[in-house]
C-alpha positions as CSV (number, residue, x, y, z in Angstrom):
1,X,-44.5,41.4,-0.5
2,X,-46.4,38.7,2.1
3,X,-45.5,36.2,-0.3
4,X,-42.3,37.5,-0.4
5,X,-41.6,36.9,3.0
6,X,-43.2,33.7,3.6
7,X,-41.4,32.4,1.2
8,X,-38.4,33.8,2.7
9,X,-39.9,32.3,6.3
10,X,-40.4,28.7,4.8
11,X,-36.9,28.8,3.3
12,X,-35.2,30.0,6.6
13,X,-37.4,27.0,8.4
14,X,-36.2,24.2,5.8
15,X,-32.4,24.8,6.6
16,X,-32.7,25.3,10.1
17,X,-34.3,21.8,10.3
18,X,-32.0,20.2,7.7
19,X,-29.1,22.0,9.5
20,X,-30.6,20.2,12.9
21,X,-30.7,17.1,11.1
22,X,-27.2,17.2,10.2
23,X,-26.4,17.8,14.0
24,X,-28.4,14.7,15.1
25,X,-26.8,12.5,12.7
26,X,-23.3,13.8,13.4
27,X,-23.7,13.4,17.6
28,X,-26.0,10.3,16.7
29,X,-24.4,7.0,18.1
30,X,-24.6,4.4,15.3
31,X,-23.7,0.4,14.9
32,X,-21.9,-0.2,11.5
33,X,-20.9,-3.3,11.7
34,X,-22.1,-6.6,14.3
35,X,-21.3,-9.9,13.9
36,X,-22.8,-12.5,16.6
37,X,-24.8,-11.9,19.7
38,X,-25.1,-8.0,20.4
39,X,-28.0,-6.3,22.1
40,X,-28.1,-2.6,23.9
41,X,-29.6,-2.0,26.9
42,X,-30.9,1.3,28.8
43,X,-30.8,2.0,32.3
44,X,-31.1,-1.2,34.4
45,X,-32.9,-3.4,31.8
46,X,-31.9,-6.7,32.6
47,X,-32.5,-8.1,29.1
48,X,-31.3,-6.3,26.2
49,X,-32.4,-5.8,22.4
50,X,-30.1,-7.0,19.6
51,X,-28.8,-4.7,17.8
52,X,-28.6,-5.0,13.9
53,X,-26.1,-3.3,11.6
54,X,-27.0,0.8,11.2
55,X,-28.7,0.5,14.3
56,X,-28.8,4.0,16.1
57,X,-28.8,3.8,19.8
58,X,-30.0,5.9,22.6
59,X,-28.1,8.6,23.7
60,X,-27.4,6.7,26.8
61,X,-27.0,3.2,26.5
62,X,-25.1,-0.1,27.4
63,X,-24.0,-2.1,24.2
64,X,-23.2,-5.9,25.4
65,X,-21.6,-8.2,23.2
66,X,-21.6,-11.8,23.4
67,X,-19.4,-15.0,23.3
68,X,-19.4,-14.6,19.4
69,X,-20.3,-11.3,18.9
70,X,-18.3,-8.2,17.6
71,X,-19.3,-4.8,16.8
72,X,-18.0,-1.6,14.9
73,X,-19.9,2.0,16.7
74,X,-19.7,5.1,15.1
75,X,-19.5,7.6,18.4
76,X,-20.5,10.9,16.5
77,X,-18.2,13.0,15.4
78,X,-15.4,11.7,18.1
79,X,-14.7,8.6,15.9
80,X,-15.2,4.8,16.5
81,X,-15.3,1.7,18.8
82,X,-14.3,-1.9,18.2
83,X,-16.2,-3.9,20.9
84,X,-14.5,-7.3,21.2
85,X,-16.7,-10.3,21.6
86,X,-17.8,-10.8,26.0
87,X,-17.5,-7.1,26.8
88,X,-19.6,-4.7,27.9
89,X,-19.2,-0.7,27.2
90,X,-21.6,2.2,28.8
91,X,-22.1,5.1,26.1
92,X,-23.6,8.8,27.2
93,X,-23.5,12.0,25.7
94,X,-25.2,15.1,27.2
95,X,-25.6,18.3,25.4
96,X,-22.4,20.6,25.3
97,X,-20.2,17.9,27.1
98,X,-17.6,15.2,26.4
99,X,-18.6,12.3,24.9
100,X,-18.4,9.8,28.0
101,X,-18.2,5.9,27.8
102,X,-17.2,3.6,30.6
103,X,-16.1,0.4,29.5
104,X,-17.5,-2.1,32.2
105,X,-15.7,-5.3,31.3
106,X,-14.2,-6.9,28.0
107,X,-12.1,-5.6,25.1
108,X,-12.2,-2.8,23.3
109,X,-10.1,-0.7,20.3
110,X,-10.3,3.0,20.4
111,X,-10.4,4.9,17.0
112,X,-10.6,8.5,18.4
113,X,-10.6,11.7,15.7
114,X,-7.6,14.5,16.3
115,X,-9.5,17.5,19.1
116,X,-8.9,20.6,18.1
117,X,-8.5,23.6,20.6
118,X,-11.1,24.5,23.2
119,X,-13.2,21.2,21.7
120,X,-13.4,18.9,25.0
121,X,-11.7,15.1,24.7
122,X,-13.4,12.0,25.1
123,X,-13.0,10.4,28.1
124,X,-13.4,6.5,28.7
125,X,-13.8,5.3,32.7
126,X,-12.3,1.8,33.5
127,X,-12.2,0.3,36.8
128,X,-8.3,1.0,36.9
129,X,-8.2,4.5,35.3
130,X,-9.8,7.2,33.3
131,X,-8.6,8.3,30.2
132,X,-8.4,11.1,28.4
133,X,-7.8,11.0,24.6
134,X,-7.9,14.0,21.7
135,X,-7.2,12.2,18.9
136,X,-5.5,8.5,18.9
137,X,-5.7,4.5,18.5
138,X,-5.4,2.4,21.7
139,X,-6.9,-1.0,23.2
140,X,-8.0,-1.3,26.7
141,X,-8.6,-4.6,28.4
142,X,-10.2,-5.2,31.2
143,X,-10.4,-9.0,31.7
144,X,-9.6,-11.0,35.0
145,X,-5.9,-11.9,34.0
146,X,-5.4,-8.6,32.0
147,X,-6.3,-5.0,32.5
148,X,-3.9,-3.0,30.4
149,X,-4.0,0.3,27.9
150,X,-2.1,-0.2,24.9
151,X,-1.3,2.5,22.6
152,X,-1.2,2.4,19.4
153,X,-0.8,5.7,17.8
154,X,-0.7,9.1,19.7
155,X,-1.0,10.0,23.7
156,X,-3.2,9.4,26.0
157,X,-3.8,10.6,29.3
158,X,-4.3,8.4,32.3
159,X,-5.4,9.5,35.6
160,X,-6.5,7.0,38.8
161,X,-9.4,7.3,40.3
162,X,-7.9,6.9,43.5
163,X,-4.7,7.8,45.3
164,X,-1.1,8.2,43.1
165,X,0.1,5.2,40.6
166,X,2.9,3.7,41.4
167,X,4.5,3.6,38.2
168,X,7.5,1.0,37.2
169,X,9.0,2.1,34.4
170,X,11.4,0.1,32.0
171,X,15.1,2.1,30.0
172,X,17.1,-0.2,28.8
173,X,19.3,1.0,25.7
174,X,19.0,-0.8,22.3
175,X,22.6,-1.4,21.2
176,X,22.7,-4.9,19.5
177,X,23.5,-3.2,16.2
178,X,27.0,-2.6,18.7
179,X,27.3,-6.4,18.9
180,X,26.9,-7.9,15.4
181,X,29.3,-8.6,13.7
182,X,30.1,-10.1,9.8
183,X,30.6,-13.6,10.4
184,X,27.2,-15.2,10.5
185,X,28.7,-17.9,12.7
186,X,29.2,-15.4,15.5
187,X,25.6,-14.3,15.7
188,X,24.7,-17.0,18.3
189,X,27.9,-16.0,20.7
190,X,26.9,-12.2,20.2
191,X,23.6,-12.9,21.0
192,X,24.5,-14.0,24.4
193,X,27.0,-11.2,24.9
194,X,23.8,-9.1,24.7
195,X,21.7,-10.7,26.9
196,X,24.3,-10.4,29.4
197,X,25.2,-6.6,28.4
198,X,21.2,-5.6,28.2
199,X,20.8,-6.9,31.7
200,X,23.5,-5.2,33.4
201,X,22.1,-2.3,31.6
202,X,18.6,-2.2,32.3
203,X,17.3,-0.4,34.8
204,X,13.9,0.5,36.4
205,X,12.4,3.6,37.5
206,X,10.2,3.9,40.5
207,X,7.9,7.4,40.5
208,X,4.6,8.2,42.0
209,X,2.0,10.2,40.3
210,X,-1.4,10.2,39.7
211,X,-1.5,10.6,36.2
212,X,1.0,10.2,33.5
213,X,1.1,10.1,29.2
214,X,1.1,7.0,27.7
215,X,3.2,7.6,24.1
216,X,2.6,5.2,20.7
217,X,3.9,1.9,21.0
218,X,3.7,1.5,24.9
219,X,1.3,-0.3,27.1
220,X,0.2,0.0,30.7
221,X,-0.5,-3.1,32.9
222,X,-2.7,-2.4,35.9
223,X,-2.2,-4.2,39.5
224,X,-4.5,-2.0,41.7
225,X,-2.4,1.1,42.1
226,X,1.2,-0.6,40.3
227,X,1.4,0.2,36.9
228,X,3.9,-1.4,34.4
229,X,4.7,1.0,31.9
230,X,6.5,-0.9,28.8
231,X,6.9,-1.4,25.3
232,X,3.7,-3.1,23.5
233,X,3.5,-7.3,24.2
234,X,2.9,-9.6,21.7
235,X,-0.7,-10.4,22.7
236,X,-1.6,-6.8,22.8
237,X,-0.4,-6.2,19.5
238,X,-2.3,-9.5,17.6
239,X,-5.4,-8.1,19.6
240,X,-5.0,-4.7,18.0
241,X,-4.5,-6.2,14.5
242,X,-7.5,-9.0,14.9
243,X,-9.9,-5.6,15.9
244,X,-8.2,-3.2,13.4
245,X,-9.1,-5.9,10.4
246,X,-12.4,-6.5,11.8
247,X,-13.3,-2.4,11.4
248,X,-11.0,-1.0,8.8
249,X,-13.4,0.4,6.1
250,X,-14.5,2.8,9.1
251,X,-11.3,3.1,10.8
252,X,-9.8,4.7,8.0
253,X,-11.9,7.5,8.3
254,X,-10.8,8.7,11.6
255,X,-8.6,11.7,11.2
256,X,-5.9,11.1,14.2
């Protein structure tokens, strides 16, 4: 019967550990990919360590990337991070809250897994906002001559850290299908009918908040407290496909 029980003892002590295991590994902050110069640092080391591929860093830690470096992070369970090269991104997680980071300067493309119910978001500080995210795929920049969010599937929320956004805010309608017409010839004339049609019909809105929902397919471009809310650029998209080719094996995991 003693044996009985500490076998049943030992049996109850294996899975408890293996089922602790699993929890570390799941919360556990992990590099899957680096290319380049990358090193972490911890609180206000001055020089960092490099940081190899399936490197697992601290629970709190800053990851720095260099000229040419790049690096795919697996942030738990919450998804991952695709740190463009000269940025710099603050990771924490405490026991039983959110999974913080604070991205300092740099580039970087948000992989975030879907939130379900009571679970708390991820939240991610910049110098122009916070934002708070339960399951989508956006960039932030925060560069001298850019500090933008661009989405590129989902909603995020964006809240200042100050006083209200003012928020400038684009409609225009989309009728050029209205000015076609048959005769290739004529596509250069309707063209300019267009032009002149979509700027007598655009208009901008003007509202003060201090936070709004940024939908798939739009960007915000940060000015101190002005905020351009518009369709995705150009640049913003080419930067989202450069980082979504660079991490894609693990990017398609994220269930968003």
């Amino acid at each position: 019967m003693r044996f009985f029980k500490l076998c049943l003892v030992m049996i109850a002590y294996i899975a408890g550990t293996a089922s602790s295991g699993n929890c570390l590994a799941a919360e556990s902050i992990e590099v899957v990919k680096v290319s380049g110069s990358v090193v972490v640092k911890q609180n206000d080391q001055q020089k960092g360590q490099p940081v190899a591929s399936k490197s697992l860093l601290p629970a709190s830690n800053i990851l720095v990337t260099g000229p040419n470096g790049r690096a795919v992070v697996r942030v738990g369970e919450a998804g991952y991070i695709v740190v463009e090269k000269n940025s710099t991104v603050e990771m924490s997680r405490e026991k039983d809250h959110a999974q913080f980071l604070r991205q300092i300067t740099g580039m970087i493309y948000y992989a975030v897994n879907f939130v379900k119910g009571s679970q708390q978001p991820m939240e991610i500080r910049t110098a122009s906002a916070t934002i708070g995210i339960r399951g989508t795929r956006f960039l932030v920049a925060d560069l001298p001559e850019r500090k933008e969010i661009g989405v590129r599937k989902g909603l995020v929320s964006v809240t200042s850290p100050g006083g209200d956004f003012e928020i400038h805010k684009k409609a225009q309608e989309d009728e050029f299908e209205a000015f076609k017409r048959e005769a290739q010839e004529a596509i250069a004339e309707e063209k300019r009918k267009f032009s002149e049609y979509k700027a007598n019909t655009e208009r901008e809105f003007i509202e003060y908040k201090r936070e709004f929902g940024l939908g798939a397919n739009r960007m915000a471009t940060f000015d101190g407290n002005r905020v351009e809310d518009r369709p995705l650029s150009d640049e913003s998209k080419k930067d989202m496909e450069t980082l979504e080719a660079y991490g894609k094996d693990w990017i398609a995991e994220v269930r968003d």
